[in-house]
N, C-alpha and C positions, 0 to 999 in steps of 0.2 A: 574540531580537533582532528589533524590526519593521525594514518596511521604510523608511527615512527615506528618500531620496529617490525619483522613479520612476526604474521601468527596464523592458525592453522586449525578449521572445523574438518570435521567428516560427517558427512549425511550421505543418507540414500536420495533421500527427495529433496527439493525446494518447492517452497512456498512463496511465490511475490507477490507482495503491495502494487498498486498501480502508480497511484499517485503519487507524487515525492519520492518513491522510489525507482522504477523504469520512466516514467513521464515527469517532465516539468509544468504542471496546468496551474502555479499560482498565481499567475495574471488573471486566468481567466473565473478562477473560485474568488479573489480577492474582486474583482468587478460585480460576480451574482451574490454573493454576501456582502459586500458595503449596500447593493442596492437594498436585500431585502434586511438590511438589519437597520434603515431610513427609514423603509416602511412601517417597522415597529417599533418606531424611536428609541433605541437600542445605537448605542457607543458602537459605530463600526471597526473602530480597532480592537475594542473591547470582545465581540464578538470573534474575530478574526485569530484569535487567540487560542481559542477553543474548536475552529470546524475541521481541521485535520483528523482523519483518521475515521472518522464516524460515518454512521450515514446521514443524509442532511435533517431527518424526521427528528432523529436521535439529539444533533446537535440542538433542533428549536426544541425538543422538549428539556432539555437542560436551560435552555438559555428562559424559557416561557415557560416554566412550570407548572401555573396553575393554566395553563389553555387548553383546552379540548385537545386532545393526539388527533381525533377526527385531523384538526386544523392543519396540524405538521404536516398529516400524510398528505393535505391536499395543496397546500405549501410546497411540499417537498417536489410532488411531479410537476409544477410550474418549475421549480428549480431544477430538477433534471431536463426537462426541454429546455430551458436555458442556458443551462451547460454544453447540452449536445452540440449546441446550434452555434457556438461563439467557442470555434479552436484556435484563435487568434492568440498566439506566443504560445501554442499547446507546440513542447519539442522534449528528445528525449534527454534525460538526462545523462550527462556527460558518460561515457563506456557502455551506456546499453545496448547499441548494437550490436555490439561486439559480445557483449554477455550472453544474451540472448542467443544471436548464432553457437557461442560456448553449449549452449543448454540442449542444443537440437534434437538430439542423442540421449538425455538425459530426463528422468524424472523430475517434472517441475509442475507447476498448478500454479493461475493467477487467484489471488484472494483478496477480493477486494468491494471496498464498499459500492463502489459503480451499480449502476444497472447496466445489464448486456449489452444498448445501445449506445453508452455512453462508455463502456469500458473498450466498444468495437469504436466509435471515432476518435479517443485519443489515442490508442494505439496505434489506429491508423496516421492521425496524423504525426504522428511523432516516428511514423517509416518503422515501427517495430512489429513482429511477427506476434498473432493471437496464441497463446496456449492453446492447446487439445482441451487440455484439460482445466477446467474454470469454476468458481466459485463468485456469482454477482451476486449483487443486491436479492435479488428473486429468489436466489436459493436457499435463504438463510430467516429465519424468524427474529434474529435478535443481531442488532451490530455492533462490532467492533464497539469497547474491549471485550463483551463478551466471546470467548474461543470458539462460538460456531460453525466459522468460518473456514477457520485453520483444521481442526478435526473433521469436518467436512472433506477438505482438499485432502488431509493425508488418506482421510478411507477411501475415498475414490480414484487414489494412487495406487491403494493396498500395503502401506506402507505405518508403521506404528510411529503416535507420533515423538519417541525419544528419537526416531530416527529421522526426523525431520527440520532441517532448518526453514527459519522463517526470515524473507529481506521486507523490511520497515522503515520508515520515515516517522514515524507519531507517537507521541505517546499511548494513544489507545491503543494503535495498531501492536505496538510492543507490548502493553498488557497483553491485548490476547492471545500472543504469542504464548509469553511466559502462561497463561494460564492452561494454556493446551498441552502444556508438558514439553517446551518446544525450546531450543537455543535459537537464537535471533542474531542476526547480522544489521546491527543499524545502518541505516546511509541518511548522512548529507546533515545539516546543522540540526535540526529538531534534534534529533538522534541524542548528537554528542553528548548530552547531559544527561540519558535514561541510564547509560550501563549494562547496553547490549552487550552482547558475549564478543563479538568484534563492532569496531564500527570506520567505515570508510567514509572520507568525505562523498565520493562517486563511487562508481562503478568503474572507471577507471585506476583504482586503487586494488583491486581483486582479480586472483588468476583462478580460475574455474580445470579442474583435469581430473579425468578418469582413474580411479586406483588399478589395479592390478584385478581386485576381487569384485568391480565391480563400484564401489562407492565413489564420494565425489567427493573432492580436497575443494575447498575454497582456503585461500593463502592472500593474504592482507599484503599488498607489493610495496615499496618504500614509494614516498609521494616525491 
């Protein structure tokens, strides 16, 4: 759903998702998840349903419950070299360059399920600039929806997290938003049906501008 009329957050910081939100990588997640959801004869649509937002250990212990976590986590780093290795249709999503350059100036943090090496090649390949300031897989003992993540990124801002908005693609990603005390800006279709506090199709849908005191206006623009 666009946004039809404007509307209007104020934060001190931002917090971004990586994937679905600044990057387009679902070529390349829907390729390493059909393969390894074959290899445990598991419905790959069925699968495909569910691995947004999380990190990959997290999704096979949902999807495999009764399996050893040992097995996710060892699962899981085959699947992040697989990812790293295969940026084919990895691009940014529609206005992020432009958002991004917005943010230059501004308090912002990546928060995301990636690990470092894989949240450093889609960035790259999707021609977007790394955050200073980052929140990967490494840094966190619990993923998405748990708020780790996101409370993590605002104390390492210095920033409380009422005062923090968070940009999301996922449902989990939007829980642990909400759970970190935090208003969300959704983007792009997952979004639409959660009932984030704004939600754009893109990023080309949002104006990014300095207040007077300091804080940061995001303003939903007519599609």
């Amino acid at each position: 759903m666009a946004a039809t009329t404007p509307a209007t957050l104020t934060a001190r910081a931002l917090l971004l998702d990586m994937d679905g939100t600044l990057v387009n990588s679902d070529a390349v997640v829907e390729r390493c998840w059909r393969r390894w959801a074959e290899r445990q004869g598991l419905d790959p649509d069925a699968v495909l349903q569910v691995v947004h937002g999380r990190q990959g250990y997290a999704t096979m212990a949902l999807l495999l419950p009764d399996r050893p976590m040992e097995e996710n986590h060892a699962d899981n780093r085959v699947m992040l070299a697989e990812e790293t290795a295969d940026l084919d249709g990895v691009v940014p999503v529609p206005g992020a360059p432009a958002f991004m350059a917005a943010l230059a100036e501004l308090p912002h943090a990546l928060v995301t399920s990636a690990n470092e090496a894989l949240a450093r090649a889609r960035m790259g390949a999707a021609g977007l600039p790394m955050p200073e300031t980052r929140v990967t897989a490494e840094c966190v003992g619990a993923s998405k929806p748990d708020p780790e993540g996101f409370l993590k990124g605002a104390a390492e801002l210095g920033f409380a997290p009422a005062d923090c908005v968070v940009f999301e693609d996922s449902e989990a990603g939007i829980q642990a938003g909400r759970a970190a005390g935090m208003r969300v800006v959704g983007v792009g279709p997952r979004a639409a049906a959660l009932a984030p506090d704004l939600h754009v199709t893109d990023l080309t849908q949002l104006r990014v501008e300095r207040a007077a005191d300091g804080s940061i206006l995001l303003t939903t623009a007519l599609p």
